[in-house]
C-alpha positions as CSV (number, residue, x, y, z in Angstrom):
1,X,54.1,247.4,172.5
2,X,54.0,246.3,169.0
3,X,50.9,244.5,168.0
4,X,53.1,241.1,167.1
5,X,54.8,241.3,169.8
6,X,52.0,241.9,172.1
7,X,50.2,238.9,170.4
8,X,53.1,236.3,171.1
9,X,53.3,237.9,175.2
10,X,49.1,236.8,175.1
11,X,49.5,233.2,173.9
12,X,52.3,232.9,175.8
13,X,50.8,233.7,178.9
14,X,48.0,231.7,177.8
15,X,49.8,228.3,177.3
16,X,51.5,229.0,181.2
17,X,48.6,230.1,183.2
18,X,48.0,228.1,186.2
19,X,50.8,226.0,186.1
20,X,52.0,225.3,189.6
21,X,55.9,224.8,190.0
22,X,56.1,220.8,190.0
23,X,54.5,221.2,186.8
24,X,56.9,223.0,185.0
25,X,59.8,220.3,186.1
26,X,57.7,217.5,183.5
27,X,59.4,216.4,180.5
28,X,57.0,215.2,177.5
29,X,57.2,211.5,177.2
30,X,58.9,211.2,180.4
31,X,62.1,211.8,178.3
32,X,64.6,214.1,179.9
33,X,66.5,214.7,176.9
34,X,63.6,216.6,176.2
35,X,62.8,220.3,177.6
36,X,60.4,220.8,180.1
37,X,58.3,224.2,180.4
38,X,60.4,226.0,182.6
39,X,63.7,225.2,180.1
40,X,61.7,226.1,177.3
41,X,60.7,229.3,178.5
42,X,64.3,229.7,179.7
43,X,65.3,228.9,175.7
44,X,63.0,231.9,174.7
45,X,64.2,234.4,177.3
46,X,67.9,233.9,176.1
47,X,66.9,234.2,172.3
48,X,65.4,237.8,173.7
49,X,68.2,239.0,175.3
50,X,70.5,237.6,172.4
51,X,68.5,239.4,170.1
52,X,68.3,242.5,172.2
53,X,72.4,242.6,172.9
54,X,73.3,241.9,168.7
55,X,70.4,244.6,167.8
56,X,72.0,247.3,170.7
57,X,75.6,246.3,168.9
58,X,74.4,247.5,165.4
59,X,72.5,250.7,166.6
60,X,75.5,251.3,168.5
61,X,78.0,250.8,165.5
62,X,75.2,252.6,163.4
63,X,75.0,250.6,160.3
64,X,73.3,247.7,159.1
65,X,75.0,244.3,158.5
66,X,76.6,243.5,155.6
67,X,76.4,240.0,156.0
68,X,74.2,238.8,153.0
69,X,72.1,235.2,152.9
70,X,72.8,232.3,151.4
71,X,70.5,230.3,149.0
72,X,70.0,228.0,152.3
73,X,69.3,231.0,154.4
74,X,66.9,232.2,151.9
75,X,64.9,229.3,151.8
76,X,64.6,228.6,155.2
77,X,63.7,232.2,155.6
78,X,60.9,231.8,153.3
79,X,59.6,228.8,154.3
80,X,60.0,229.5,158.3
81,X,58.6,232.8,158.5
82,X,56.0,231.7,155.0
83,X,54.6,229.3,156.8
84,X,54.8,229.8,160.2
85,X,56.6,226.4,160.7
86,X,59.6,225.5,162.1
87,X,60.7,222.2,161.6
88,X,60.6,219.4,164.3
89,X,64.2,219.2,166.1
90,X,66.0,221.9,164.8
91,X,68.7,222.6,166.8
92,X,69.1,225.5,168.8
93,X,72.4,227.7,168.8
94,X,74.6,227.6,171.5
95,X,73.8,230.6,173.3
96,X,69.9,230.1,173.4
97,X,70.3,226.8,175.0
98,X,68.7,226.2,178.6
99,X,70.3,225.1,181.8
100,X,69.9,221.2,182.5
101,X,69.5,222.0,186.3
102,X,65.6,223.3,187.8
103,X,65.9,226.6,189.4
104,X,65.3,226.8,193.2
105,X,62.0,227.8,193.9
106,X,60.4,225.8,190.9
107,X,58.7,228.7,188.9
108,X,55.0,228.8,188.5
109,X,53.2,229.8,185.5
110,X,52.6,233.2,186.7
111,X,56.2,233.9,187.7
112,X,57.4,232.4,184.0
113,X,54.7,234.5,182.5
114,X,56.2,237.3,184.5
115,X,59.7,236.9,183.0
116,X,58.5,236.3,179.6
117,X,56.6,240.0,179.8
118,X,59.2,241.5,181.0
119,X,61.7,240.1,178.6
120,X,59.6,240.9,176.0
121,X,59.3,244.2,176.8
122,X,63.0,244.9,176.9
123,X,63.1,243.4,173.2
124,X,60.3,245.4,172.0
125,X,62.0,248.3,173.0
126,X,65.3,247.9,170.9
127,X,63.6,246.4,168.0
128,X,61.4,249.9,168.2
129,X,64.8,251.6,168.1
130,X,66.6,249.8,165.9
131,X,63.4,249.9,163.5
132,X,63.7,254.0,163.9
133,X,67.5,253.9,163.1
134,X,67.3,250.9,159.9
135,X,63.4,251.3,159.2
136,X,62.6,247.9,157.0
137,X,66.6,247.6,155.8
138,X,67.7,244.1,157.0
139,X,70.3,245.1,160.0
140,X,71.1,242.1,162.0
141,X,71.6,238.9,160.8
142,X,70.0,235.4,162.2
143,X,72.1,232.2,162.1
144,X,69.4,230.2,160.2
145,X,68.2,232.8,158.4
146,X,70.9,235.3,157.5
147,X,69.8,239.1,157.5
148,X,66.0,240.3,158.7
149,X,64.9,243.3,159.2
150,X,62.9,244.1,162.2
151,X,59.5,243.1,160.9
152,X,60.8,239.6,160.1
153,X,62.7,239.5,163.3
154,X,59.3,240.2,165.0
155,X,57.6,237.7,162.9
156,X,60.8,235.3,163.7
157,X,59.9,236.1,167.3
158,X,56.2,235.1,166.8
159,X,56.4,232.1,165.1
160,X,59.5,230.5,167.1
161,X,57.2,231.2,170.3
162,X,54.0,229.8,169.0
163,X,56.5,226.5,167.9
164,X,56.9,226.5,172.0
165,X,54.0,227.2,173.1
166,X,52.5,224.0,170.9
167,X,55.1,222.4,172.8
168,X,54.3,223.5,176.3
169,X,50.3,222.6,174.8
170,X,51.5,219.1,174.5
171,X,53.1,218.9,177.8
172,X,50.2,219.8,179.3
173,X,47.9,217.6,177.5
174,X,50.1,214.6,178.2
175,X,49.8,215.3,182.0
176,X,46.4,216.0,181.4
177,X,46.6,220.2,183.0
């Protein structure tokens, strides 16, 4: 597994160990507007697999995008995966968003950790392949970000996580687990 990615699977796992199902039902601030744990690790397993099904699209069509950023893009980009920072309450797209219903058994940590590992495996895997096939050529665009290659996408991956996991952190903290 690539060293980024294998970094983000650690603090992951990290922020989720121990959690007990009920747990990962509690919305910060008692606000359920907000996402609780389990929707937030649902959120990250759908940007996985979106990531995974656009990057198997452009191997498959064997060419790179030719989508190209916009000043916008290209400042977020910078200061996003700069800084490590994503700013509080960005929206997330459409297809990354999590169910509003718990799922039945409530997850524990350990079986959230599970699905996280395994997801990320299946992304490191095409981003391995489509890093073979484009090398460091931008190949797949981002919505916010417009085209990345694979190193920013892992670095994308890595910072959007660790924006989570503070978020799980402060869950956790509030309930005081």
């Amino acid at each position: 597994m690539d060293p980024v990615i294998h970094r983000l699977e650690s603090e992951l796992a990290r922020s989720l160990h121990g959690l007990v199902g009920p747990q990962t039902q509690l919305h910060r601030q008692g606000n359920a507007e907000r996402w609780n744990i389990c929707q937030i690790v649902q959120h990250l397993l759908l940007s996985y697999t979106s990531t995974v099904r656009s990057l198997e699209e452009r191997v498959a069509k064997g060419r790179p995008t030719r989508s190209r950023a916009t000043p916008s893009q290209l400042f977020a980009r910078f200061f996003v995966l700069g800084t490590g920072v994503i700013p509080v309450r960005r929206d997330a797209s459409d297809i990354t968003l999590p169910p509003a219903q718990a799922p039945h058994p409530l997850p524990t940590g350990e079986v959230l950790i599970s699905s996280l590992s395994s997801g990320l495996a299946d992304m490191d895997e095409v981003l391995s392949k489509a890093e073979r096939r484009f090398h460091s050529t931008p190949c797949l665009a981002h919505f916010a970000f417009g085209p990345l290659s694979i190193p920013q996408w892992r670095r994308f991956h890595l910072v959007h996580g660790r924006h989570h996991i503070r978020q799980i952190l402060a869950i956790r903290r509030e309930f005081g687990f």
